[in-house]
N, C-alpha and C positions, 0 to 999 in steps of 0.2 A: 412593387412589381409582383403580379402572381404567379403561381406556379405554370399556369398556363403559358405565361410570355416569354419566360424562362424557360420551356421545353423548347417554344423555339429557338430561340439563342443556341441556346446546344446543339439543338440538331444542327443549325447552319456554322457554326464552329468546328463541330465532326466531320461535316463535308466536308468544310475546305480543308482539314489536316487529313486525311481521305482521300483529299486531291493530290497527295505530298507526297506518300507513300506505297511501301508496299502491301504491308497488315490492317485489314480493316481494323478501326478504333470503333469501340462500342461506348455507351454511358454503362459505369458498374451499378446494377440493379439496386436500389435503394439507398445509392448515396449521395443523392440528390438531399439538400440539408439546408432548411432555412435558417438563415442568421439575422441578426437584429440590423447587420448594414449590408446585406444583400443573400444568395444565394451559396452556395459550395456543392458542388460538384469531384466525381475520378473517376475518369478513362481508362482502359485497358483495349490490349487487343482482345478480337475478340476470338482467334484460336487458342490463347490461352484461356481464357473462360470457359472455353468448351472442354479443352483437352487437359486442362493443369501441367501442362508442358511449358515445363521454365525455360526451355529453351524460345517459345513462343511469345514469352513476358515482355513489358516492354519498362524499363527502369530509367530510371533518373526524373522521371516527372511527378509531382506533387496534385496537391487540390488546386480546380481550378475555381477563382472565384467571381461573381458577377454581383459587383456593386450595385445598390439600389437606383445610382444614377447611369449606371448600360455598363458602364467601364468593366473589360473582363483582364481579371490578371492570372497567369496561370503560376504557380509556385512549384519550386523542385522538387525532390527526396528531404533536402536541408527542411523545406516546412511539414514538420510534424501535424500540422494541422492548419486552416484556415486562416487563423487571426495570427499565427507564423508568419505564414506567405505577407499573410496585411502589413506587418509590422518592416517586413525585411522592404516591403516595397514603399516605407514611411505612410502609410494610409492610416487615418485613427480612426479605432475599433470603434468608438462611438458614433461614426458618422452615418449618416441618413440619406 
């Protein structure tokens, strides 16, 4: 999957959590991160980006990630990283 296919995914992922809410959700500028079995991604509102007002933050959510075959899993705070979230969600890191 290229990065191109993947910007869409996200954007229509954003929207509909977008649609949910009160806080727009942004993509956090450059963590966009290719992996060997798909994509990784983190969201944030985007008045905190603007203003570093932690009252604006939005917590408990982790990386999201998009498997090379479309599948997107989104991981908590608990996934310190990527292949965390993969593991808690039983997915092998080696997959393609």
């Amino acid at each position: 999957m290229e990065q191109y296919d993947v910007k869409k995914i996200i954007e229509q992922y954003l929207a509909d959590m977008n649609d949910n809410i009160e806080s727009k959700i942004v993509l956090v500028e450059d963590s966009l991160e290719r992996l060997l079995f798909g994509w990784s991604f983190i969201y944030q509102s985007e008045k905190y980006l603007k203003t570093d007002d932690f009252l604006e933050m939005l917590v408990g959510h982790g990386p999201v990630v998009i498997l090379n075959d479309g599948r997107i899993l989104e991981g908590g705070s608990v996934d310190l990283d990527a292949e965390a979230a993969l593991r808690r969600f039983g997915v092998e890191i080696g997959q393609r």
